[in-house]
LUMROBA-830120 format. One record per residue (C-alpha): residue in one letter; x, y, z. Coordinates in pm, whole numbers, padded with zeros to 5 digits, always signed. Each point is the difference from the previous one (the first is absolute). Layout:
REM residues N
AXYZ;...
//
This chain:
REM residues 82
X+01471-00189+01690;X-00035+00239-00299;X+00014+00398+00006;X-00229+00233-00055;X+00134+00081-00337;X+00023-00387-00113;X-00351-00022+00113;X-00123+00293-00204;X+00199-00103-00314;X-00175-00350-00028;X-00314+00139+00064;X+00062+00295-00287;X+00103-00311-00194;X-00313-00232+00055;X-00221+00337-00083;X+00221+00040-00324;X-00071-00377-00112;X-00375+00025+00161;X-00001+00360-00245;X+00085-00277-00342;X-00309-00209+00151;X-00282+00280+00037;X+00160+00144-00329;X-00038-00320-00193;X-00384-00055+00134;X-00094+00360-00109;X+00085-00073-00337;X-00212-00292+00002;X-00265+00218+00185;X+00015-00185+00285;X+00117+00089+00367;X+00075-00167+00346;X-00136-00206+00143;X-00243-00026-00314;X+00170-00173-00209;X-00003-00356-00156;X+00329-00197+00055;X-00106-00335-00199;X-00013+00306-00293;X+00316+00167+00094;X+00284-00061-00273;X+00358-00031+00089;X+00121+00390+00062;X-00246+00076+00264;X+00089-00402+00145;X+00354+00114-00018;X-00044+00328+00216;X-00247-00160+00233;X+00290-00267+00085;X+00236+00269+00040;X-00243+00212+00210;X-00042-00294+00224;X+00317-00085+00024;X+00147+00378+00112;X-00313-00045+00258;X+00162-00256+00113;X+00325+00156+00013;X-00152+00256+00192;X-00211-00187+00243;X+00366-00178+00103;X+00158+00355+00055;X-00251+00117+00196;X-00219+00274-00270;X-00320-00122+00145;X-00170+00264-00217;X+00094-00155-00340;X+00040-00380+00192;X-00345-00118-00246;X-00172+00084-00277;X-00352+00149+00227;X+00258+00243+00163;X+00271+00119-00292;X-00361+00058-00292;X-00114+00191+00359;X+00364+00215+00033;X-00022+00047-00394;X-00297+00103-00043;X+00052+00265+00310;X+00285+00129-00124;X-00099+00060-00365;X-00325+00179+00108;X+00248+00254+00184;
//
């Protein structure tokens, strides 16, 4: 089982990475979840397989609140609004 602190540093990673993806769709004027992926090009691909993967990562150490995309665009979006 993972710590506390290992927990919190994978999911300040997957916000970092999901950070590049809201980034890259506000320069195309776009945001989450509406957005077109069959229009996407490969940098926002790129952080969206990264995002998914530290999900992952984080769903297997037991960061339930970052363990999808739904929850960690949901923990984001809370904590930049503070």
């Amino acid at each position: 089982m993972s710590t506390a602190n290992e927990r919190a540093r994978m999911t300040d990673l997957a916000l970092q990475e999901w950070g590049v993806v809201v980034g890259i769709l506000a320069e195309r004027g776009e945001s989450w979840p509406d957005t077109d992926v069959t229009r996407w090009g490969p940098g926002v691909t790129a952080a969206m397989e990264r995002t998914r993967a530290l999900c992952a990562a984080c769903s297997i150490v037991g960061a339930t609140e970052a363990a999808d995309i739904g929850r960690l665009a949901d923990l984001y979006e809370a904590r930049t609004r503070s």
